[in-house]
MARVO-976810 format. One record per residue (C-alpha): residue in one letter; z, x negated, y. Coordinates in steps of 0.1 Angstrom, whole numbers, plus 5000, padded with zeros to 4 digits. Example, Ala and Ser with C-alpha at 12.3 -4.5 7.8 and 13.67 -1.06 7.14 Angstrom:
<atoms>
 res   pz   px   py
   A 5078 4877 4955
   S 5071 4863 4989
</atoms>
This chain:
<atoms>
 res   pz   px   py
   X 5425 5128 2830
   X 5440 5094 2847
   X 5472 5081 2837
   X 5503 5083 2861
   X 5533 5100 2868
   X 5541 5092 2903
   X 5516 5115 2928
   X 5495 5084 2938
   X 5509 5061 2918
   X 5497 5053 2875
   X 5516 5020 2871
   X 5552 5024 2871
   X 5574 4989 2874
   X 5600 4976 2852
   X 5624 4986 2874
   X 5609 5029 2871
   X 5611 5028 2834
   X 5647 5015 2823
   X 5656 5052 2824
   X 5633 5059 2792
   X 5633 5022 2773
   X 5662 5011 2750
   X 5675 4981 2763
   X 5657 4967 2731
   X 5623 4975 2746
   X 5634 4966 2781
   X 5641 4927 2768
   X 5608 4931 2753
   X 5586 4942 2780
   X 5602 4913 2804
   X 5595 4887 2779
   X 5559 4904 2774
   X 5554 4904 2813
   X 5567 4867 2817
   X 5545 4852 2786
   X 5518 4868 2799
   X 5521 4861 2836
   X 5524 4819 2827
   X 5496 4822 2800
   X 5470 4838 2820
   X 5463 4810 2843
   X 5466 4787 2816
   X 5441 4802 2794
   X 5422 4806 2823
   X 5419 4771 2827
   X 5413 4762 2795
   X 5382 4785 2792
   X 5374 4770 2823
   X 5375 4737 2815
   X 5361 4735 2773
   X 5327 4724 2769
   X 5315 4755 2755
   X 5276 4755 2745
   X 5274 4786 2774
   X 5257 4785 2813
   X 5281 4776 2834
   X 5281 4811 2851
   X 5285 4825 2815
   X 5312 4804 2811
   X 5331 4811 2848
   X 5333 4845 2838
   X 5344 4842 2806
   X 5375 4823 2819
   X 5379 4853 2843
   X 5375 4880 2814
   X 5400 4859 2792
   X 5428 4857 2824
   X 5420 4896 2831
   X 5427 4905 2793
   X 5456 4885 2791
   X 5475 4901 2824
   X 5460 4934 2815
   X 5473 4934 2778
   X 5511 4916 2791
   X 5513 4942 2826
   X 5523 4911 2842
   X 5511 4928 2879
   X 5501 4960 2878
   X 5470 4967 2858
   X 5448 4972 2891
   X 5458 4947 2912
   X 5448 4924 2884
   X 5415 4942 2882
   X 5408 4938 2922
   X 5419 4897 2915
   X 5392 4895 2888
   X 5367 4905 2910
   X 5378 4881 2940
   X 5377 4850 2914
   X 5344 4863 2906
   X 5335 4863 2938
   X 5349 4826 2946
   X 5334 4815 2917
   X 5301 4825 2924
   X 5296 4841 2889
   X 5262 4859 2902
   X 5253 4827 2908
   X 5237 4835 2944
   X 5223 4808 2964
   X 5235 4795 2996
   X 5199 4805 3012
   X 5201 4839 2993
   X 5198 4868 3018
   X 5233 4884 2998
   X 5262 4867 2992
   X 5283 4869 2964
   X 5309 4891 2976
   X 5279 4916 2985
   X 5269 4910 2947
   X 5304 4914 2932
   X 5320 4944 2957
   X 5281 4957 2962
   X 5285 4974 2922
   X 5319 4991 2931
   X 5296 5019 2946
   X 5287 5038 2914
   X 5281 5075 2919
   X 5308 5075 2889
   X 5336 5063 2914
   X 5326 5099 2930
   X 5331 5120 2904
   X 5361 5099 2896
   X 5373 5108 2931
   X 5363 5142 2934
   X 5377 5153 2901
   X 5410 5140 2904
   X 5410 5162 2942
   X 5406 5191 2925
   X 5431 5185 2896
   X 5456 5177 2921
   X 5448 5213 2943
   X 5458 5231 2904
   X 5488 5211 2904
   X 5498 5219 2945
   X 5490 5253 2939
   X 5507 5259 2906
   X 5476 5269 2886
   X 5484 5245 2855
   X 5520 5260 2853
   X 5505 5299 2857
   X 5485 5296 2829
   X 5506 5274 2806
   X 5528 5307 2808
   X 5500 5327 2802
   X 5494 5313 2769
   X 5526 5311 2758
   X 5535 5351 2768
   X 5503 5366 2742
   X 5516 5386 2716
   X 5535 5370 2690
   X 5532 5333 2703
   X 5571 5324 2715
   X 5581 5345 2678
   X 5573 5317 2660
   X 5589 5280 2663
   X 5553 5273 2647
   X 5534 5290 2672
   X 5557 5277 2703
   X 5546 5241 2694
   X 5509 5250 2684
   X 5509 5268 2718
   X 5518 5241 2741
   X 5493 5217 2722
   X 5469 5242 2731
   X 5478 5240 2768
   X 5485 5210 2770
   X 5449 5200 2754
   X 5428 5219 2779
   X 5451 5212 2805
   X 5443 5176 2796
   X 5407 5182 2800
   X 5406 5188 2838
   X 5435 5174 2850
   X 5455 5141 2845
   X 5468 5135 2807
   X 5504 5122 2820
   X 5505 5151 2853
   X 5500 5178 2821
   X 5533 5164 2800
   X 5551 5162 2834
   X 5544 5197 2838
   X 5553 5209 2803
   X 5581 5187 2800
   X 5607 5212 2819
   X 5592 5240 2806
   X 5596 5229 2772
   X 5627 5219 2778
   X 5637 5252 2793
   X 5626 5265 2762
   X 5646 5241 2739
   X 5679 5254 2764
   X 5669 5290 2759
   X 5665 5283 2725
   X 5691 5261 2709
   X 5715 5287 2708
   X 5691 5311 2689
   X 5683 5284 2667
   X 5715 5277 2654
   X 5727 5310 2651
   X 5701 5315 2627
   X 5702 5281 2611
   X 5737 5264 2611
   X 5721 5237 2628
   X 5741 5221 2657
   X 5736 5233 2687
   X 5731 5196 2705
   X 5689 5209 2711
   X 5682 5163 2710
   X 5686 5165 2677
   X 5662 5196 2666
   X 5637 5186 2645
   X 5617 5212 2668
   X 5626 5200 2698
   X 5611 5167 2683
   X 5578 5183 2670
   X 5572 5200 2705
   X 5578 5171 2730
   X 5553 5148 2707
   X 5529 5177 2708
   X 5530 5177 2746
   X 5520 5141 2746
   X 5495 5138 2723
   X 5479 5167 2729
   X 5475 5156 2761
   X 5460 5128 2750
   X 5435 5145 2726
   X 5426 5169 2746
   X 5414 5143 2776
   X 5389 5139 2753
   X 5372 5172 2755
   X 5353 5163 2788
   X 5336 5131 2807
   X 5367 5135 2832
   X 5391 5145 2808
   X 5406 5107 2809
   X 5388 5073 2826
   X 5378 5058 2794
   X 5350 5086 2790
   X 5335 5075 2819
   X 5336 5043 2816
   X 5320 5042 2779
   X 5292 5068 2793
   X 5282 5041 2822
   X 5285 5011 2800
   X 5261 5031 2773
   X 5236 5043 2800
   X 5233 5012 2813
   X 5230 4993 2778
   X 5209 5017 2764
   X 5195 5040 2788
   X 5207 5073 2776
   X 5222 5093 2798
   X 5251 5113 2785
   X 5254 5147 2808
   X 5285 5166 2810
   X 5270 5191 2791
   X 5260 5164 2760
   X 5297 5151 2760
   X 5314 5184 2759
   X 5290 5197 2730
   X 5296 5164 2713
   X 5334 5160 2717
   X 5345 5199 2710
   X 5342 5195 2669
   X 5358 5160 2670
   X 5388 5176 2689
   X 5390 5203 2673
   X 5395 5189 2645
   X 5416 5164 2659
   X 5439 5189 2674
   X 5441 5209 2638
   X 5450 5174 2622
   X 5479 5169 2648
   X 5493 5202 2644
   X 5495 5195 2605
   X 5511 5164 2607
   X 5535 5171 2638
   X 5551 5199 2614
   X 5547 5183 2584
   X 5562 5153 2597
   X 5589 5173 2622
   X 5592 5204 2604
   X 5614 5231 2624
   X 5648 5240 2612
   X 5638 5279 2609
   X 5605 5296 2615
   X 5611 5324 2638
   X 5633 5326 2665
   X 5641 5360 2692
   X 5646 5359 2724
   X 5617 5330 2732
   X 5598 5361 2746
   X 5620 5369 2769
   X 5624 5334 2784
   X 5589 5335 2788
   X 5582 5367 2806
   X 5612 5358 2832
   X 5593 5323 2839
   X 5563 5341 2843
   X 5580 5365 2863
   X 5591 5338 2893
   X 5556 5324 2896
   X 5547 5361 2911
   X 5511 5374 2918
   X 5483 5349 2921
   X 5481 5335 2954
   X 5453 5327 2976
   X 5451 5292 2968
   X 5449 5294 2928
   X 5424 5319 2936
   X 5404 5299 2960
   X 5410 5264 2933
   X 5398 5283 2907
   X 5364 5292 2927
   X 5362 5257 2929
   X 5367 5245 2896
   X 5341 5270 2879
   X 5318 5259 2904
   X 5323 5225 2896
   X 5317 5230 2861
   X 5291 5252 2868
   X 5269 5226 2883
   X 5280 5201 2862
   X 5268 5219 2827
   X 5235 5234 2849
   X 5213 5203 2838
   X 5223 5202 2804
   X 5215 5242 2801
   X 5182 5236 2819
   X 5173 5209 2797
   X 5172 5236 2765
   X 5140 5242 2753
   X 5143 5281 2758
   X 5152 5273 2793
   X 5135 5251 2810
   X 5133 5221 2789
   X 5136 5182 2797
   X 5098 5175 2804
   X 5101 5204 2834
   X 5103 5199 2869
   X 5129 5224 2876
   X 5147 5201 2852
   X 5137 5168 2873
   X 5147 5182 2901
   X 5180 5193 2897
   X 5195 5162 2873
   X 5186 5144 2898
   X 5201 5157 2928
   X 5234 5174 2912
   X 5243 5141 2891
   X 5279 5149 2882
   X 5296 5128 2912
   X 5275 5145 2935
   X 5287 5179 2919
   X 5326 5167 2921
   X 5324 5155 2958
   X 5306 5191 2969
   X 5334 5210 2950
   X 5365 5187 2962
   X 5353 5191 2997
   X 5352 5230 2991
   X 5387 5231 2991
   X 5387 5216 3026
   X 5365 5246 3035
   X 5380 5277 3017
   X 5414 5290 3041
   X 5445 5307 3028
   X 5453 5318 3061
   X 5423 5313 3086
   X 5442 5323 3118
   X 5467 5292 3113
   X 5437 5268 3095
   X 5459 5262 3067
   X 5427 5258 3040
   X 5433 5256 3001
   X 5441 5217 3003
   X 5448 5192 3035
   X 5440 5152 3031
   X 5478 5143 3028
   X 5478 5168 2998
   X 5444 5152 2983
   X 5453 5118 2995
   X 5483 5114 2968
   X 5456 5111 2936
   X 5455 5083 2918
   X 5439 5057 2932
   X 5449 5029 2913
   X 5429 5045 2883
   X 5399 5046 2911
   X 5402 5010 2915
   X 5404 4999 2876
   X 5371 5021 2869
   X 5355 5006 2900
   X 5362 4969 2888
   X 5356 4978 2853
   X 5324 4988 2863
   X 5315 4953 2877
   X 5330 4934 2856
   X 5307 4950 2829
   X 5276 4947 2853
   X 5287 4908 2853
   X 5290 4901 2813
   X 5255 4922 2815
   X 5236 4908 2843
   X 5247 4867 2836
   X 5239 4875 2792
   X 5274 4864 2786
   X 5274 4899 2770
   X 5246 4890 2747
   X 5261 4853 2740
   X 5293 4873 2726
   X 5276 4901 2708
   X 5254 4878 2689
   X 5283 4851 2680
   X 5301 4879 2669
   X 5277 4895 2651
   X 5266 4859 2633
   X 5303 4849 2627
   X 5312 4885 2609
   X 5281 4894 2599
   X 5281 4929 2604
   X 5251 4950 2592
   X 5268 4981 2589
   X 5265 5012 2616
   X 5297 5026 2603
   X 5319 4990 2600
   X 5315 4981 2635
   X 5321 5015 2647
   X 5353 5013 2626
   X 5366 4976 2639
   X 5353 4991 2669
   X 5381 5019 2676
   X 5403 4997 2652
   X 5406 4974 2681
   X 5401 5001 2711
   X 5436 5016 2694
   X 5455 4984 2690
   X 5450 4975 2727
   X 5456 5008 2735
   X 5492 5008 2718
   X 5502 4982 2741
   X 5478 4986 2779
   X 5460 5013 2791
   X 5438 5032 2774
   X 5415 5026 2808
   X 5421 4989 2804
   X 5414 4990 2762
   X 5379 5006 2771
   X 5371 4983 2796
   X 5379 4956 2776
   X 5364 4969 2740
   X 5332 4989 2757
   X 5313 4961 2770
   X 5321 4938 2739
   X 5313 4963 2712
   X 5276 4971 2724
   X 5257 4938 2726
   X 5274 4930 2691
   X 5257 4963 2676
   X 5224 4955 2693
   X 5227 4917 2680
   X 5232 4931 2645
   X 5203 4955 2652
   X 5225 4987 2653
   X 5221 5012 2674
   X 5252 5005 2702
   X 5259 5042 2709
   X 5281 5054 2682
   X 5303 5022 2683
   X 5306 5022 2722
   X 5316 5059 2713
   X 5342 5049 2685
   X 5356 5024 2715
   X 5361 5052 2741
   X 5376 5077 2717
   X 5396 5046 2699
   X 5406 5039 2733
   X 5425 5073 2743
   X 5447 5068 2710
   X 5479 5054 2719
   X 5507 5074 2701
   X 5533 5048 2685
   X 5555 5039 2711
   X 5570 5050 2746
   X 5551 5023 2763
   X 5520 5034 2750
   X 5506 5058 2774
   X 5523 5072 2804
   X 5528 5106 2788
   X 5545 5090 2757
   X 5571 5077 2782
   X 5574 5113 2802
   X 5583 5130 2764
   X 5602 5098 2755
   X 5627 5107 2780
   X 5637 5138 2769
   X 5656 5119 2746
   X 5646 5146 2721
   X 5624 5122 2704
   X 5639 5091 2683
   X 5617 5063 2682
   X 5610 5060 2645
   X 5595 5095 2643
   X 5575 5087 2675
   X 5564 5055 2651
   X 5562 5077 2622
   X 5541 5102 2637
   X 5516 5078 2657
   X 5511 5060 2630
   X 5502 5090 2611
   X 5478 5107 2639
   X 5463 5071 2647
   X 5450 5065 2611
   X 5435 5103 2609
   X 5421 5096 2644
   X 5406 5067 2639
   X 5391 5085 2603
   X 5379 5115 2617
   X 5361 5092 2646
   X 5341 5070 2625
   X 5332 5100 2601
   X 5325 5129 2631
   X 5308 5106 2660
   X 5279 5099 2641
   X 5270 5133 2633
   X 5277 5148 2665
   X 5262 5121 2685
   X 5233 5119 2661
   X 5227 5160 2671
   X 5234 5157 2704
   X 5227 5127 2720
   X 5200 5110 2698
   X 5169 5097 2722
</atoms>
């Protein structure tokens, strides 16, 4: 879902991440964070300052977008805090452009568009991913995939397996919290294993230099990553391409629509993955013994399912329950969207509605009533992460901004003039082209932030419909498999040391040119069945 590794914390300093760069990549991500922290204000300036043929608000806030790119793309302060300062130069500024007589000021403008009901479901879903982590839920059934019959025979099936886990995993809870909770696991594995695997291959028993130990931690990560596609709150950049869209084009994209539309596209993408992973990182023998019993001892120490799994997963089907009802209502067999049963509830159970009710369940549901311990306490649900809260939130306005002053339009028609793009299927494709180089090098939360807002205006300028290239953008966006520094669960798996950088290269180059062919070839049909109108 979010990125992070810390509890709380998504950003991690220079400082936190020497243990997994080279000292290579650590030289390069100072000088990355220095350029970028001396060339933001300067570009700023310059945008500022050119005499663009733009309205001066237009052009205020393109000085802002140009200084927020640059310090998002070089990390030069932590990607929210540079989010939060966007919005305050917006703000002195005067970007909306409100007068001094004006009954709102601009702050009220600017901070008044932070309340989306998407912040909500932000908020309420990352409480109840971190109750599945407190309670242990993820890890029960990450051991309850692995222990079906015939699953931990196979080095094939041990890697396919955690994919699998790790991809639904991914879907509820945080993409980087999943590889940190597979990580020892796997590992465990790999210690259980590297004995077995060079007894029956000759291979040395150092398990950092298994070609399987390879394959598996790179399935953990980007896994994780795919499978945070799956689900509007299976990672940010979902729901920041479904607000931008609904409020571009007025279709609203329910939970139910997104999963319906996403499941072939990962599918697919998670049967390309496992291909490549193996073709690229192919085990040194295909069935191992003993990986079974590894397993059922593991499973063995978690003991019976306690109260609070039990009481977490009440919550979570509810969740999803509501979430989906709209979408099952709105079935023609059902209900249908012209009802008023229909009306009625999508508009009172919108999704962050739906997430808040759930979260505050697990206030409400006790493990042990007598001593009022309930299923989760604030200090537990107080360590999400909020600095993914705050990017969304800004994102959000910033988009509003480039909307509500036409800047949005100004760019999408320049573009669109300069390039001349009259294709549905070559904007979608420069679309997530772009979406995935940003991504490489910021967050994926930051790359559709950045892409989302851009992408639609030019497809409506072009006279394209802006849907399946906003889409291409948010899927683009959650591709990020080259290098440690890529996404926070490339780092997690990087420091394993079971993974040499050139077959992390290798491989993401790989995956990123299937993903990014599978995207512009799958989201037009899928969107075109499910979310047309």
């Amino acid at each position: 879902m979010a990125e992070g590794v810390r509890p709380g914390g998504t950003y991690k300093t220079l400082d936190e991440q020497r243990e997994v760069l080279s000292p290579a990549e650590v030289r390069f991500e100072k000088a990355r964070q220095t350029i970028g922290l001396i060339l933001g204000p300067i570009a700023f300036l310059i945008m500022l300052l050119l005499p663009l043929p733009i309205e001066p608000n237009q052009q205020k806030l393109a000085a802002i977008l140009v200084f927020t790119i640059v310090y998002w793309l070089s990390e030069a302060i932590p990607i929210p805090a540079t989010a939060v300062l966007a919005l305050a130069l917006c703000v002195l500024f005067n970007v909306p452009g409100v007068g001094p007589n004006a009954d709102d000021s601009p702050g009220d403008v600017v901070y008044g568009s932070f309340a989306s009901d998407t912040i909500f479901l932000f908020i309420g879903a990352f409480i109840i991913a971190r109750a599945m982590t407190v309670h242990g839920l993820d890890r029960r059934f990450a051991f309850r995939i692995l222990s079906l019959p015939g699953v931990a025979k196979s080095t094939y099936g041990v890697i396919i397996a955690f994919g699998a886990i790790a991809a639904l995993l991914s879907a509820v809870i945080s993409n980087t919290t999943t590889a940190a909770m597979l990580l020892p696991i796997g590992l465990g594995m790999m210690g259980a294993l590297s004995g077995l695997v060079k007894d029956q291959s000759d291979t040395d028993a150092d398990i950092s230099r298994l070609r399987f130990g390879t394959a598996l931690m790179l399935m953990i990560s980007y896994a994780a990553g795919v499978g945070g596609l799956l689900t509007p709150i299976g990672t940010p950049p979902n729901l920041i391409g479904i607000g931008f869209i609904e409020e571009a084009t007025d279709i609203r994209i329910t939970f139910f629509d997104w999963v319906l539309t996403a499941a072939p596209i990962v599918l697919l993408m998670f049967l390309a993955l496992c291909t490549i992973l193996i073709l690229l990182n192919k085990p040194e023998i295909r069935r191992i013994s003993g990986a079974e019993e590894y397993v059922a001892e593991e499973r063995g120490k978690l003991g019976s399912v306690s109260r609070g799994e039990r009481n977490t997963l009440i919550v979570f089907f509810v969740a999803v329950a509501l979430w989906m009802l709209p979408g099952v209502l709105a079935l023609p067999f059902i209900a249908g969207e012209e009802s008023s049963l229909y009306a009625v509830v999508s508009s009172r159970l919108d999704e962050g509605t739906v997430a808040i009710i759930a979260a505050v369940l697990l206030f409400l549901l006790p493990i042990n009533w007598s001593e009022r311990r309930f299923t989760l306490n604030w200090n537990e649900a107080a360590r999400i992460d909020w600095g993914t809260v705050i990017l969304f939130g800004c994102g959000i306005v910033l988009g509003t901004l480039l909307s509500e002053t036409g800047l949005a339009e100004v760019m999408g028609t320049g573009i669109a003039d300069t390039f001349g793009f009259t294709s549905l299927v070559l904007v979608s494709a420069v679309s997530a082209i772009i979406a995935i180089l940003i991504s490489e090098t910021t967050s994926n939360t930051a790359s559709a932030t950045i892409v989302v807002p851009i992408v639609i205006p030019i497809a409506q300028a072009a006279g394209l419909d802006p849907l399946i290239p906003a889409l291409a953008a948010v899927f683009g966006a959650s591709f990020g498999f080259m290098m440690p520094v890529s996404t926070p669960q490339n780092a997690v798996v990087y420091g394993s040391g079971m993974i040499p950088i050139t077959k992390m290269v290798r491989s993401g180059i790989v995956f990123d040119i299937i993903g990014l062919i599978l995207i512009v070839l799958l989201i037009p049909i899928m969107a075109g069945i499910f979310l047309a109108g």
